[in-house]
C-alpha positions as CSV (number, residue, x, y, z in Angstrom):
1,X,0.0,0.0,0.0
2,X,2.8,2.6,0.7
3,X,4.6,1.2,-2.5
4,X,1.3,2.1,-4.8
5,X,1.0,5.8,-2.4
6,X,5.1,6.2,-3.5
7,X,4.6,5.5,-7.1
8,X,1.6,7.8,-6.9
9,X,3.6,10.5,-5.6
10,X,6.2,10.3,-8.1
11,X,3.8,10.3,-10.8
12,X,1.9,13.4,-9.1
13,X,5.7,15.5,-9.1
14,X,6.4,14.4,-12.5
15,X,2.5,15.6,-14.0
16,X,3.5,18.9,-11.6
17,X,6.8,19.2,-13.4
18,X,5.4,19.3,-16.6
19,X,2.4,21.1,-15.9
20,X,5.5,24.3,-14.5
21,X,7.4,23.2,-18.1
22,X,4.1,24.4,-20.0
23,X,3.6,27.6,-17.7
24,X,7.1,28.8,-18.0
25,X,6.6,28.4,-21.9
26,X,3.5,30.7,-22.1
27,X,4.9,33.0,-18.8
28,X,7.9,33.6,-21.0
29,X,5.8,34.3,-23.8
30,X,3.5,36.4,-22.2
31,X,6.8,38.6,-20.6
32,X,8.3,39.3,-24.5
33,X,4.8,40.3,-25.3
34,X,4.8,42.8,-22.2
35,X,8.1,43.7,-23.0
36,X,7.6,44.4,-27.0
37,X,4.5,46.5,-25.6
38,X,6.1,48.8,-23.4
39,X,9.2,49.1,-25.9
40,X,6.5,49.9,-29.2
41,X,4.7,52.7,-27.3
42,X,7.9,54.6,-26.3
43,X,9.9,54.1,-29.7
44,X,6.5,54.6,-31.8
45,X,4.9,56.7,-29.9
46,X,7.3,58.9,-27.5
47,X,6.8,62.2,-29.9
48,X,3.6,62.6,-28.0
49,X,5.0,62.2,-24.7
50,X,6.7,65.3,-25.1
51,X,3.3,67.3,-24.6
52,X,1.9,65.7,-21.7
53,X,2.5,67.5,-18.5
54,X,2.6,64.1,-16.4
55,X,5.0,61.2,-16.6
56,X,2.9,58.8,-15.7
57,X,2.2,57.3,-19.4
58,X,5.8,57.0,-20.0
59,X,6.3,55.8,-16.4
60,X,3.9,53.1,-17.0
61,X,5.9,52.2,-19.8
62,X,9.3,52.1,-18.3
63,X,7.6,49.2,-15.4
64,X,6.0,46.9,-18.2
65,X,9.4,46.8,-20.0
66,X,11.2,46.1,-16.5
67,X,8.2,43.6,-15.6
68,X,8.7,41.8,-18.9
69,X,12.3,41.7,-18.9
70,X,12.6,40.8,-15.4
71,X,9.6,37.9,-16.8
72,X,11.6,36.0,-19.5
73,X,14.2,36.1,-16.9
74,X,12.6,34.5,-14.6
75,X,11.1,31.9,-16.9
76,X,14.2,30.4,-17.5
77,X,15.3,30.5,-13.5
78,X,11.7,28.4,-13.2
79,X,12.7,25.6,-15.9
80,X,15.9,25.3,-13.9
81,X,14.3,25.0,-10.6
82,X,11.8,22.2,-12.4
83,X,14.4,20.4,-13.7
84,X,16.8,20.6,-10.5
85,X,13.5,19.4,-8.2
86,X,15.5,21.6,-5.2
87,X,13.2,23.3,-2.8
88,X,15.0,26.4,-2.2
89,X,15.0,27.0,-6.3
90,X,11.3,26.6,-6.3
91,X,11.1,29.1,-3.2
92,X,13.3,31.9,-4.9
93,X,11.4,31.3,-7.9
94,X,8.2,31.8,-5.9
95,X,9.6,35.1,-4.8
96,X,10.5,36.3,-8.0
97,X,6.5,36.0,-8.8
98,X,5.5,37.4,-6.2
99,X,8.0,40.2,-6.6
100,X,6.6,40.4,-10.7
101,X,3.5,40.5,-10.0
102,X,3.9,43.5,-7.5
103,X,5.2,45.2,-10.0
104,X,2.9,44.9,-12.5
105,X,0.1,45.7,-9.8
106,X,1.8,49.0,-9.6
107,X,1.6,49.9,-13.2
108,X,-1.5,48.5,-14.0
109,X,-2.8,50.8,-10.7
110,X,-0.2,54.0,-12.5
111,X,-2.5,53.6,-15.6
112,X,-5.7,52.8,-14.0
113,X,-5.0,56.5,-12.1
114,X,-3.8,58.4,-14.9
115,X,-6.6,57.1,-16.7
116,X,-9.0,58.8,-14.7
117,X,-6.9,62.2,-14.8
118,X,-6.5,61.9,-18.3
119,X,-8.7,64.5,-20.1
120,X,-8.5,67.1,-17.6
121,X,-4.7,67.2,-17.7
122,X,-5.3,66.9,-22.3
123,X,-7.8,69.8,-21.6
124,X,-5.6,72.0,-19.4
125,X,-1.7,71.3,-20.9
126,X,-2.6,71.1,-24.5
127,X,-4.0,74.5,-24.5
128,X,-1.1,76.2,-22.9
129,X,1.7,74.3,-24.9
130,X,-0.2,75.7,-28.1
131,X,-0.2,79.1,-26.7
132,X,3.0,79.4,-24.9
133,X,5.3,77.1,-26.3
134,X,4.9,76.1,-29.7
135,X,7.3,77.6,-31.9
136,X,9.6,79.2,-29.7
137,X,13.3,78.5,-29.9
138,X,13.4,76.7,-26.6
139,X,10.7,74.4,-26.9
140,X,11.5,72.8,-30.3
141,X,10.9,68.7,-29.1
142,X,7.7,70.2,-28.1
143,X,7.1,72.1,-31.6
144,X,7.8,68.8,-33.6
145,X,5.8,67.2,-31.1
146,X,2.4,69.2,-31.6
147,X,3.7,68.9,-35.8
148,X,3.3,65.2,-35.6
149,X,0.5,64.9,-33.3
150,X,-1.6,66.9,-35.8
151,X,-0.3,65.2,-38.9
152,X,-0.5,61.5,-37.5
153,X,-4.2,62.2,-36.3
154,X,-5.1,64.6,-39.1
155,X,-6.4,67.3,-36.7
156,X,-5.5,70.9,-36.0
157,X,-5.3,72.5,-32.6
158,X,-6.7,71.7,-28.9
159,X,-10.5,71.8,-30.0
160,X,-10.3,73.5,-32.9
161,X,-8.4,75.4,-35.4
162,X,-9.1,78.8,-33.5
163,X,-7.3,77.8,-30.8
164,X,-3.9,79.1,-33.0
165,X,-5.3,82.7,-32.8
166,X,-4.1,82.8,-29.5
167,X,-0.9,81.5,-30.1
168,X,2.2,83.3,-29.3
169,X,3.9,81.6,-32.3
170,X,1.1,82.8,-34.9
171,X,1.1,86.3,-33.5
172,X,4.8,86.7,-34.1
173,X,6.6,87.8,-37.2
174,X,8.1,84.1,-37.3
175,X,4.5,83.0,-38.8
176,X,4.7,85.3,-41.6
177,X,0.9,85.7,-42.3
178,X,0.0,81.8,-40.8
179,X,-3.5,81.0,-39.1
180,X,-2.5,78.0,-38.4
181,X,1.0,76.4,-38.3
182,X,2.0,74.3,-41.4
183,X,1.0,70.7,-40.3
184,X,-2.6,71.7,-40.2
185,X,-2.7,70.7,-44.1
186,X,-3.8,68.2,-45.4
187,X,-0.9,68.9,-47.7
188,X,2.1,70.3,-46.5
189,X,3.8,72.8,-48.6
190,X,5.5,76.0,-47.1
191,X,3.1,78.9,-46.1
192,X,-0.1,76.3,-46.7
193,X,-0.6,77.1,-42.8
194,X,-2.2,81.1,-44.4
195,X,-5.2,79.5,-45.9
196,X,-8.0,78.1,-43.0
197,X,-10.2,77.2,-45.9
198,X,-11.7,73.3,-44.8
199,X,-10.6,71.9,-47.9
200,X,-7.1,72.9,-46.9
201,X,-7.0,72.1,-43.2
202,X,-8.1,69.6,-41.4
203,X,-11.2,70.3,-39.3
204,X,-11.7,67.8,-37.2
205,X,-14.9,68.1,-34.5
206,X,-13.2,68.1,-30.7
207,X,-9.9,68.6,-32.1
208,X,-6.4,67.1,-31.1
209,X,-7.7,66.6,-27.5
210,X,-10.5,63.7,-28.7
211,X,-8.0,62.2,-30.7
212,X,-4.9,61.8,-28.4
213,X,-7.7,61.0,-25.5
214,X,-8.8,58.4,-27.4
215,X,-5.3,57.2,-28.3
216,X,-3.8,57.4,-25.1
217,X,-6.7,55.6,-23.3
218,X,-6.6,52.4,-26.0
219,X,-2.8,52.0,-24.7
220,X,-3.3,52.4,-21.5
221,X,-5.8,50.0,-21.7
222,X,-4.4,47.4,-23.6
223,X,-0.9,48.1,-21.6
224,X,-3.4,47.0,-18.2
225,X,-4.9,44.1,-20.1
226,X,-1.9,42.5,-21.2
227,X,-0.8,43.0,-17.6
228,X,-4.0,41.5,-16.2
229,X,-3.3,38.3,-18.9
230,X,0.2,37.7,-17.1
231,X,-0.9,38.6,-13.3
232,X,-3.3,35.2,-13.8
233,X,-0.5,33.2,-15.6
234,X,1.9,34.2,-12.4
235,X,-1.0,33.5,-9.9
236,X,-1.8,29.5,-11.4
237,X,2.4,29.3,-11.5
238,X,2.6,30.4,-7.8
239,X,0.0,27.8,-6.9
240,X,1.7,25.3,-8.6
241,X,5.0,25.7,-7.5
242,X,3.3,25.9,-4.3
243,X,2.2,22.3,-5.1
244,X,5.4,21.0,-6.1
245,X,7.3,22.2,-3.4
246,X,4.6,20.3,-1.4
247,X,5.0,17.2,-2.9
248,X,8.9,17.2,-2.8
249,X,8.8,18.0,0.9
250,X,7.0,14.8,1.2
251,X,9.1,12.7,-1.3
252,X,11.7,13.1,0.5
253,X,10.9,12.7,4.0
């Protein structure tokens, strides 16, 4: 009877073993997908960050690409630990997912709370970097910045194209006779920026603010689903190294 109970332990650590093989596999996968996220939205997309007041966004970034990094890593520390069937692998592995999934707790709370302060910080910033900074010789990341932003999401100013009549930059000499700065075309030539005429401009209804909104909050929250996706892969690995630690105490003693 305690022969059978033995040979049903071993077979129990050995379906464990595997069972930690297959959740390394898709834990590693999941941490180059976290990691490829973070890095796509600040090489793509870091000429926006340059108009936001906060950090947060790029903050957020920064802690996914750490997490995921600090994911494959790990995924390959677990297969050892598997393999090596040593308790005190399987317990610094366990911290290690604790330790990752911490982390990603604080940046998926980071994007849950900037988020929420999103559009009132859009609202507020965007309209003072049009007016006081655009154009001017010490602000020119933020300049090429605003250029893009328009471009990319085929929009001119905050809400509207009017909001470049109160720009310091349109009101200077430096505009020479612009209403609007040249990447409000929907063609850019030089000097296009002096004709406000709809079929020359783009008017877009809510402006620049709707569409960076709109684009910041899809990132945010596909950074805090993908996030979400490897929190419940690190959970059912925790349990099961949990489990096999278990059974390997009681294999051996």
């Amino acid at each position: 009877m305690a022969h059978c109970k033995s040979e049903q332990d071993d077979w129990l650590v050995v379906y464990l073993k595997y069972l930690l093989f297959v959740f390394n596999f898709f834990f590693w996968a999941g941490g180059a997908a976290v990691t490829a996220l973070g890095v796509w939205t600040l090489a793509e997309k870091s000429s926006y960050l340059g108009i936001l007041a906060s950090s947060t966004f790029a903050a957020s970034a920064y802690i996914l690409i750490s997490a995921g990094t600090l994911v494959m890593v790990t995924g390959f520390l677990g297969c050892g630990a598997v393999v090596r069937e040593q308790r005190g692998c399987l317990s610094t592995y366990f911290c290690l997912l604790f330790v990752i999934f911490l982390v990603e707790l604080v940046a998926g709370v980071l994007a849950h709370v900037y988020y929420q302060r999103l559009s009132d910080e859009l609202k507020q910033h965007l309209n003072r970097t049009l007016a006081e900074n655009y154009g001017q010789p010490r602000a020119a990341e933020i300049t090429a910045s605003m250029d893009r932003l328009q471009q990319d999401f085929k929009c001119c100013g905050s809400n509207s194209s009017a909001d470049w009549q109160h720009s310091t930059y349109i009101r200077s000499q430096e505009a020479q006779g612009r209403r609007v700065p040249d990447s409000c075309c929907k063609t850019v030539v030089a000097r296009c920026g002096q004709r406000v005429h709809p079929s020359n401009i783009y008017k877009v209804e809510g402006g620049c603010i709707t569409k960076l909104e709109q684009f910041l909050a899809d990132h945010l929250l596909l950074m805090g689903a993908v996030g979400i996706g490897v929190a419940c892969l690190q959970i059912c690995g925790m349990i099961l190294t949990c489990c096999l630690h278990q059974r390997l105490q009681r294999h051996f003693y």
